[in-house]
C-alpha positions in Angstrom: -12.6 66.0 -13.0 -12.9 63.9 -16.3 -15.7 61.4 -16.7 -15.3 58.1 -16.2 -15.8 55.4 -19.3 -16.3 52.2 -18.2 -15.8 49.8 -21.0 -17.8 46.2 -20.8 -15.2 43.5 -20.9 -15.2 41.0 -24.4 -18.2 38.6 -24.6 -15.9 35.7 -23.8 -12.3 35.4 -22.6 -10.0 32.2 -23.1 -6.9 31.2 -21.8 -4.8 29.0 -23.1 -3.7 25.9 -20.4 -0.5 24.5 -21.6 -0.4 20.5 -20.0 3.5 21.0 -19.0 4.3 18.7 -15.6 5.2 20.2 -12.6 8.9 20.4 -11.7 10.5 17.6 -10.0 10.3 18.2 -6.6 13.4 17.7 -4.3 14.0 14.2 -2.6 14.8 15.3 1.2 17.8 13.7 2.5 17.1 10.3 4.6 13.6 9.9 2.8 11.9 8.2 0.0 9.8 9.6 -2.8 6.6 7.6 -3.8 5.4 8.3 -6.9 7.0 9.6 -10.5 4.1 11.1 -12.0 4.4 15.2 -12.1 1.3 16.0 -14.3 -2.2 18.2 -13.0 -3.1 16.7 -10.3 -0.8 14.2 -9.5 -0.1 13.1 -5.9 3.7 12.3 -4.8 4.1 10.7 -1.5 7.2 11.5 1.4 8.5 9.1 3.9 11.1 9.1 6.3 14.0 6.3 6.9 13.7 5.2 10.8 15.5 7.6 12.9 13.9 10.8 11.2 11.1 12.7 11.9 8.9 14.0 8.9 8.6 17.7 8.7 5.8 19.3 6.5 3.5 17.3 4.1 3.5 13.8 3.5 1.4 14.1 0.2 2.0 16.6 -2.3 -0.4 17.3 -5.6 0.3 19.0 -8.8 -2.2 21.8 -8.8 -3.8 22.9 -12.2 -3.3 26.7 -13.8 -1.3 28.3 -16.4 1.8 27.7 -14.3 2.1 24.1 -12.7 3.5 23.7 -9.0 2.9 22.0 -6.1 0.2 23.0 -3.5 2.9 22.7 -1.1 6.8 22.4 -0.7 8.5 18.9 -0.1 9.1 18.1 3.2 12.1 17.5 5.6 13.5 14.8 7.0 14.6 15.6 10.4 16.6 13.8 13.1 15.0 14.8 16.9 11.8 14.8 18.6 8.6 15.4 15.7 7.5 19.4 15.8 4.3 19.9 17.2 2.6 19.1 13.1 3.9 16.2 13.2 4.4 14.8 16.7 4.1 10.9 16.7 2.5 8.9 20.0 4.9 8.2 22.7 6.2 4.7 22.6 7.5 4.6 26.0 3.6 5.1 27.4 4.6 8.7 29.4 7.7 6.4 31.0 10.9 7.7 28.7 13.2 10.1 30.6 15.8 11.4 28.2 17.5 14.9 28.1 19.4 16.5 24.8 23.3 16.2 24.4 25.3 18.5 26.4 26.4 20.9 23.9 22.6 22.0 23.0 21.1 24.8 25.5 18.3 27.0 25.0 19.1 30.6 24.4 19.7 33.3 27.6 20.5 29.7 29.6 23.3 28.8 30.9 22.7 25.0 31.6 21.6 22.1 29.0 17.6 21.9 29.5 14.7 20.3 27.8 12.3 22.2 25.6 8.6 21.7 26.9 7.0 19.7 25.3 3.6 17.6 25.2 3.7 14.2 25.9 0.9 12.1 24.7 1.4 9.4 27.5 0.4 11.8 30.4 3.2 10.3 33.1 6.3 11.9 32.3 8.1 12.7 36.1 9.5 16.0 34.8 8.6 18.8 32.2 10.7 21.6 31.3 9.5 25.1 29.8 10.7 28.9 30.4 9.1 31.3 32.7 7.9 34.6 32.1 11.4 35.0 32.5 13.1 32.8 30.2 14.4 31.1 32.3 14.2 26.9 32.6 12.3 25.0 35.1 11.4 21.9 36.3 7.9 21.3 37.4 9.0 18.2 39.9 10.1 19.3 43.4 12.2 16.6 43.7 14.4 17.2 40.9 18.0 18.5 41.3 20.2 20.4 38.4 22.3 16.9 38.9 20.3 14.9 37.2 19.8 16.9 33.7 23.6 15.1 32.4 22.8 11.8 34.1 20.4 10.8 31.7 20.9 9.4 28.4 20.9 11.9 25.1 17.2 11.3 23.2 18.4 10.0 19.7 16.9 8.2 17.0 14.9 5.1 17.7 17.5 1.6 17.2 16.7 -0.2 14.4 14.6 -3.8 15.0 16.2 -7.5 14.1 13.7 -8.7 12.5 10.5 -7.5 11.3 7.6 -7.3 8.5 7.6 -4.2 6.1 4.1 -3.9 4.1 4.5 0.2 3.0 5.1 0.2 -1.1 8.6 1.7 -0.1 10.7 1.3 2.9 14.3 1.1 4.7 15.6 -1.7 6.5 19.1 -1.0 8.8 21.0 -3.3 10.3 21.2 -3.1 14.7 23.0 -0.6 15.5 23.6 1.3 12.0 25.2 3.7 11.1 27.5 2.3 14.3 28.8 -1.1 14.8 26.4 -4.0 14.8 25.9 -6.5 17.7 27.3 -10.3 17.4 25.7 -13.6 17.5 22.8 -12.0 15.1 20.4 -13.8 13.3 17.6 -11.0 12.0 15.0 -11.5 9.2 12.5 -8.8 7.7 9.7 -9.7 5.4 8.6 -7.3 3.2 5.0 -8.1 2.3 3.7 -6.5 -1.1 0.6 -6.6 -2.8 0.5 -9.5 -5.2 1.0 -8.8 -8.2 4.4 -6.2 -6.8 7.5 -7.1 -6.7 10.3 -5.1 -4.5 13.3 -3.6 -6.2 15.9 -3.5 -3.4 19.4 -0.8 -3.7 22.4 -0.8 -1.1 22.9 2.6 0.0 25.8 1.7 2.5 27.1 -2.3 2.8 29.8 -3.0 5.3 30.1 -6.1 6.6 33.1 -8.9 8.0 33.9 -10.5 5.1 33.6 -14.3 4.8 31.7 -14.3 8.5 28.9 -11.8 8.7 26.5 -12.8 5.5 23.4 -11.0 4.6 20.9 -13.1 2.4 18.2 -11.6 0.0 15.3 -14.6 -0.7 12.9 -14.0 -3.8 9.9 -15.4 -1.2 8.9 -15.6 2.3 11.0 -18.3 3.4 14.6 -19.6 3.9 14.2 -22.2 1.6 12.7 -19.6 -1.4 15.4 -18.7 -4.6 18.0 -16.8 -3.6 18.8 -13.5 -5.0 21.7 -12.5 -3.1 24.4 -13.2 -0.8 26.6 -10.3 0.7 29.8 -10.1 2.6 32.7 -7.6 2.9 33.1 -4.2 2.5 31.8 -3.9 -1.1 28.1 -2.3 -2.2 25.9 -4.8 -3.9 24.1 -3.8 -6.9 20.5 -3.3 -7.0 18.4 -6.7 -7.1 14.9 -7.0 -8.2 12.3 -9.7 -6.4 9.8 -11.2 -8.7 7.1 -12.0 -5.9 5.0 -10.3 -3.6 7.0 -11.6 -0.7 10.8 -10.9 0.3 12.9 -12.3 2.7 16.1 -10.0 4.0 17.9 -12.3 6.6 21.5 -11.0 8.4 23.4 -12.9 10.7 27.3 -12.2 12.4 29.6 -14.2 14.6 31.1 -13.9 17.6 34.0 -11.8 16.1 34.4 -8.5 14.4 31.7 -6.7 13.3 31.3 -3.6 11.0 29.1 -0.7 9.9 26.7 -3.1 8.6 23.8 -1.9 5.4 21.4 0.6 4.9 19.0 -0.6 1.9 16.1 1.2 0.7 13.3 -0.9 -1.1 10.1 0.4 -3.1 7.4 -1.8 -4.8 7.0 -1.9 -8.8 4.3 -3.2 -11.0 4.9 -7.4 -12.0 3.6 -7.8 -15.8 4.1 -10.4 -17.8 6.2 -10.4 -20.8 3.9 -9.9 -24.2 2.7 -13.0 -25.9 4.0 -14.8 -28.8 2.6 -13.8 -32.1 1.6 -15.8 -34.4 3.7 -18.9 -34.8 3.6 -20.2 -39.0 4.3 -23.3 -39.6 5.3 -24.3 -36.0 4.2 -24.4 -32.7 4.4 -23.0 -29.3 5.1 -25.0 -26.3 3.9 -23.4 -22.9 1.6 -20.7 -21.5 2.8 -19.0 -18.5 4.5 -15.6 -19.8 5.1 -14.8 -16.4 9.2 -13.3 -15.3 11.1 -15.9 -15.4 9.2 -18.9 -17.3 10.3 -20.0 -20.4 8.3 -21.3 -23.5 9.4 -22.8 -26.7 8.8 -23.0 -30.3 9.1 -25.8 -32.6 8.4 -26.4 -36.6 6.3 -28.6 -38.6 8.0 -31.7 -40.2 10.0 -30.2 -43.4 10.7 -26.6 -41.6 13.5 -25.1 -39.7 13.5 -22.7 -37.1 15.3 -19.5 -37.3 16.7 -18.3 -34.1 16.3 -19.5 -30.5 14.1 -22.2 -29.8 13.8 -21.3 -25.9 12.5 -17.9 -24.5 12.1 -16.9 -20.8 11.0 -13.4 -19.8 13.0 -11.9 -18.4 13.4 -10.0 -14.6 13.2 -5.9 -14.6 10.5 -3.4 -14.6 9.9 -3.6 -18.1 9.2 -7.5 -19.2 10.5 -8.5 -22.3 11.9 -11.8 -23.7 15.6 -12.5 -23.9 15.3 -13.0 -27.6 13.4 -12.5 -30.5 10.5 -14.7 -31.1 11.6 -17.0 -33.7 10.3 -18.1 -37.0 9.5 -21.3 -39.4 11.2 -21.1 -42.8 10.1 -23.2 -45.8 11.3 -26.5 -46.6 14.6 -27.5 -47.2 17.1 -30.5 -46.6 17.6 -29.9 -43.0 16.1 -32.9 -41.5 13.1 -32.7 -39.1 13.7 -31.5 -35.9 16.5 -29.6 -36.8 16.9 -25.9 -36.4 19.4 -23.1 -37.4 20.5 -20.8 -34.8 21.7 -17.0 -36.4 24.2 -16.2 -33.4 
């Protein structure tokens, strides 16, 4: 048998860290992705549309290492009752008595039955689970086979009329969606920001009856704020920005025919004002407020002319910028005071 050599490893060892970003996780159908930053330690957030159930991790982070990835795998967004990771409290207070659709039985049954499982509100009348058999059974002596189809299929919670939204990204569905929606309607959501957010709104389905059923999109809390938007009909709106913290969504229909109605999805950006004027030769600048939407204005010293537009306003979108270039004072000349040149 040889001898072993052991050989002393090097006095000092370096590897070299490249500062590549993670790869883009994927977005999981009916959810939202919070977050757009993929570098070493990075946190992305998941959230579900109402309806579906979050499966996995809600937050996500970019770990560090020679080869970037995420500490875990994106999540799912699952329609049905949460698993038991991610199991919400019961609503109904231990009251709801539901059963799945008909079609849907457990395996080795021969009869639709519930899965067991744990309700938080402690007064269900009936829980289901297999034996030692496998077989389905009802722990209430009172219950017959009959009733399993006589109760209404569990499905995805109804969506509200009305409401206040304060999460940085969210959905809002009409009543009823993705079926019909009820008439005689009159619903409002709020979507609250922090100040200094605005909310950029896109239509991922729009159906409505045209020239009857309207659905209004006010940039601020109240009926009587600017409006961004009014939609009817069967065609998708373009995406809209709001400019304030606050956003009204109001929706009402008739008495008539109604349709699909809208699914729009909504996440918060960053408000920022547009850069400020440089210095202004031989002229002046008239206003303050470089805040989206305002307007200021430049004017020259008796015996100059301005070059370009003498109004700016700054403009809406998530990068600010002015809707022209600044302007400038050129030397004297003929043109009498007050005048200015506009290069179209």
């Amino acid at each position: 048998m040889g001898e072993e050599l052991c050989v002393p490893p090097p006095a000092s060892v370096s590897t070299a860290v490249g500062l590549a970003a993670c790869q883009e996780p994927a977005l999981p159908s009916n959810g939202l992705k919070i977050g757009d930053r993929y570098m070493v330690n990075d946190v992305l957030a998941f959230q579900c549309e109402p309806g579906y159930t979050l499966q996995g991790r809600s937050h996500i982070s970019c770990m560090p290492g020679t080869v970037r990835r995420w500490n875990y795998p994106p999540p799912l967004c699952l329609v049905g009752r949460p698993s038991a990771h991610t199991a919400r409290p019961d609503p109904s207070g231990g009251a709801l008595s539901c059963s799945p659709p008909p079609s849907w039985s457990p395996p080795g049954t021969g009869r639709p039955a519930t899965p067991a499982h744990p309700s938080t509100g402690g007064a269900l009348p009936a829980t289901f689970g297999p034996d030692s058999r496998g077989k389905i059974s009802n722990n209430n002596p009172n219950h017959s086979p009959e009733e399993d189809n006589s109760r209404e299929p569990c499905g995805p919670p109804a969506a509200t009329c009305g409401g206040t939204l304060s999460s940085l990204a969210g959905v809002i569905l009409s009543p009823g969606f993705p079926g019909a929606y009820p008439s005689n309607l009159h619903c409002s959501w709020r979507i609250t920001l922090p100040v200094g957010h605005g909310a950029h709104i896109r239509f991922l389905n729009f159906s409505t009856e045209a020239n009857h059923d309207f659905l209004e999109i006010q940039n601020g809390p109240h009926p009587t704020s600017p409006l961004l938007g009014q939609f009817s009909g069967p065609d998708l709106p373009a995406a809209l920005l709001s400019t304030t913290h606050e956003t009204l969504v109001r929706f009402s229909s008739d008495h008539s025919q109604s349709r699909q109605g809208f699914r729009l999805a909504y996440r918060a950006y960053e408000l920022q004002n547009c850069p400020d004027p440089p210095p202004f030769p031989n002229g002046y600048v008239v206003g303050s407020d470089y805040s989206v939407g305002q307007s200021i204005s430049f004017q020259c010293y008796p015996g100059y002319i301005l070059i370009g537009h003498p109004v700016l306003t700054c403009q809406h979108g998530t990068d600010r910028s002015w809707n022209h270039p600044f302007p400038r004072c050129d030397g004297r000349s003929a043109v009498p005071p007050g005048s200015h040149v506009l290069f179209l």
